[in-house]
N, C-alpha and C positions, 0 to 999 in steps of 0.2 A: 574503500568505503568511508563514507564521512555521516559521523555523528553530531546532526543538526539536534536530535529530539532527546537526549538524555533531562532536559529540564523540562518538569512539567509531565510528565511520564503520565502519572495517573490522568491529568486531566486528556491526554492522548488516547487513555483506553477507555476513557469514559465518553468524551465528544465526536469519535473517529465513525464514519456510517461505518455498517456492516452488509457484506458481500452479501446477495441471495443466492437464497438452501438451491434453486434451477445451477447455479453455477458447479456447487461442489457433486449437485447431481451427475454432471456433464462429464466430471477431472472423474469421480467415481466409476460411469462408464466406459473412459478413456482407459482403465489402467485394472485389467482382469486380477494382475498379481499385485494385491496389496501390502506387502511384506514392511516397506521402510520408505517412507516420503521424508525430504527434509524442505523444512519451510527458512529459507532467507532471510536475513531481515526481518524478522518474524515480530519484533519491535513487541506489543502487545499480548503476541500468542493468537492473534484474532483466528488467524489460518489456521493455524497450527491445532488450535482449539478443534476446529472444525475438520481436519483429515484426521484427527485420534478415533473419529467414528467412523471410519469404516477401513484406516490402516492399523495394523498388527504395531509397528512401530513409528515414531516422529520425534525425526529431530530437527529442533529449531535453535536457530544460530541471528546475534547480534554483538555488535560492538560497544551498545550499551548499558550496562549493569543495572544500571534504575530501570528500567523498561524491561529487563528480563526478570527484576525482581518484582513486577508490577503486574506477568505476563498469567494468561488462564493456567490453572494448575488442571493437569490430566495426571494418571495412573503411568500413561503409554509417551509421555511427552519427556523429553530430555531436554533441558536447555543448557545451551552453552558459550560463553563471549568466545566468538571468532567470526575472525573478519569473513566475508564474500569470498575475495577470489584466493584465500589458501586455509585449508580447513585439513583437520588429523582425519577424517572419513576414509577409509579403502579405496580402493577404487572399482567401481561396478557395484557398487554398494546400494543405491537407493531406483528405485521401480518409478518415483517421482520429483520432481523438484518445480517449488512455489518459490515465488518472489513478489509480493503484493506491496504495491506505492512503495517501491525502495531500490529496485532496480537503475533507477537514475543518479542513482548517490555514488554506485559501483564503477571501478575500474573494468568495464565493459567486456573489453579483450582478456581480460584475466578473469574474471567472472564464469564466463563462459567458458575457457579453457578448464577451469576447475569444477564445472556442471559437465563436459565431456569425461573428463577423469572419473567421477564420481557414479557417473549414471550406469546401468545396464544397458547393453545392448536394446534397443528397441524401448529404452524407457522414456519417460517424457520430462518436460521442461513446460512449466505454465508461467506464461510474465502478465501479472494483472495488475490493473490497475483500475484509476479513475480520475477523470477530468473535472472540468468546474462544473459546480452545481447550477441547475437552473429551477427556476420556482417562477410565481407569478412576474408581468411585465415590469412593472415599478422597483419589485426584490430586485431582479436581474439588472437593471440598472444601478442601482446602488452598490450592487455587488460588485458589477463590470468597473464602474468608477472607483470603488476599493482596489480591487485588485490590475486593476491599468494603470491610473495615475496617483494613486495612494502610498501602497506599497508597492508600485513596479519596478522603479528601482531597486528594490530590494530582494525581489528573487534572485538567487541564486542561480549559474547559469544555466547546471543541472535540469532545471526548470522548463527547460523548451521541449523534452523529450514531452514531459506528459501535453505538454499546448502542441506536441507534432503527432499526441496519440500513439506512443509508441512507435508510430510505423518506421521512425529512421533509427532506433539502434541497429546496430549490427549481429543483425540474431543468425545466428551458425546451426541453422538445424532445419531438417523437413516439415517445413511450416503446413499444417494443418488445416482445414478451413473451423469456425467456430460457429457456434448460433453470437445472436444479439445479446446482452443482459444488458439490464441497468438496477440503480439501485433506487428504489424509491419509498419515502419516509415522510411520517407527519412528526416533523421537530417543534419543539417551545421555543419561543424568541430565546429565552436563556438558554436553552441546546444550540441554536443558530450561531449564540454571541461566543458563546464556549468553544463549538466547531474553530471559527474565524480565528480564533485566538491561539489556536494551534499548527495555525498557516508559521512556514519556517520566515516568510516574507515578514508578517508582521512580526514574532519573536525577532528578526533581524532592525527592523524599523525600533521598537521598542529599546532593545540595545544600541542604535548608536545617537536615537533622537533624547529618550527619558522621558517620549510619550505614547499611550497606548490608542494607536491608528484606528481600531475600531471603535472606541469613544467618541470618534471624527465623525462617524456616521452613524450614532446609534441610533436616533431619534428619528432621524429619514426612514431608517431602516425599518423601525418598529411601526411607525406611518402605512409603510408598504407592507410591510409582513403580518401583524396581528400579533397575538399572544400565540395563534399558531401555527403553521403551513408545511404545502409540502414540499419536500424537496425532491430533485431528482439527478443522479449524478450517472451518465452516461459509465458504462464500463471499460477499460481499455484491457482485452486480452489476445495474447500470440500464444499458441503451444504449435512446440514445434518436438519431434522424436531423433531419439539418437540413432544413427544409421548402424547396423553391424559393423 
């Protein structure tokens, strides 16, 4: 697992969209026996936050310390720095397992081999996520031209999972059919600028140029978007169950 986001933590759990209540509705129907979910990559706690309502137990796991010390405080939530694919958990221990926009950072095959070890019989595996935003015509251009030839060089190569939609990791489990979600939001241009700035593309741009690439476009941008608009960020999710 690689930690791009330990800088900047708060501005992460401040500008980052949030998942809709339909989704955790869905994992909540998925999974009768609520005992113990652990959330991956939990970076924020944003998930994690949100399985403490209706699991008995949640443990959320990251590699990086400022972002767990930045992460929602629950009652029911444990955090702990460890990496993805080898964790101290039992085995058969958890009834669920989240991975939200982080799954691509992980050592794939080991990842997974460590969610088989940990899970119970017949428990589940949710990998969510989410793709580029889209907003009106004009935003989406400006956008598309940030993130194509602005910072395109500077994704990381991780990066192609979420542009492939999840569909090509190598997911080792009895994949599920899901409903649609998306996530959709009325952001302020300073929520919009803030968002952007938390792309690992540009925190990479900014580090090796000494200038911040959305300053590049800000003024196009505010042209097109207003003081405020919406956004809408398709959702990427696989649940797949672990076989007896």
């Amino acid at each position: 697992m690689k930690d791009y986001f330990s800088t900047g933590s708060s501005d992460y759990a401040k500008y980052r969209p949030h998942y809709p209540a339909e989704l955790f509705s869905f994992l909540k129907k998925l999974t009768p026996e609520r005992k113990r979910a652990w959330d991956c990559g939990t970076g924020s706690g944003q998930v994690a936050g949100e399985l403490a309502e209706f699991f008995e137990q949640v443990e959320a796991t990251d590699i990086s310390r400022s972002q767990l010390d930045s992460a929602v405080k629950r009652s029911n939530i444990n955090y702990s720095l460890q990496p993805a694919e080898k964790t101290s958990f039992p085995e058969h221990f958890f009834d669920l397992v989240t991975v939200a926009q982080a799954v691509h950072w992980f050592d794939l095959e080991s990842f997974f081999q460590e969610v088989q070890r940990v899970l119970k019989p017949n428990g589940y595996i949710a990998v969510i996520g989410y793709s580029l935003f889209r907003s009106n015509s004009g935003t989406n251009a400006v956008i598309d031209h940030l993130y194509n030839d602005i910072v395109g060089p500077f994704w990381y190569p991780e990066r192609r999972y979420l542009d492939e939609k999840y569909e090509t990791i190598p997911f080792r489990f009895r994949e599920i059919k899901t409903p649609h979600f998306e996530i959709s939001q009325k952001w302020s241009f300073e929520h919009l600028l803030g968002y952007l700035r938390t792309w690992s593309s540009v925190k990479n741009y900014l580090k090796q140029k000494g200038e911040d690439p959305v300053s590049l476009i800000e003024a196009e941008l505010y042209n097109s978007f207003g003081e405020t608009g919406e956004v809408v960020f398709p959702v990427l999710l696989r649940v797949g169950r672990k076989e007896i």
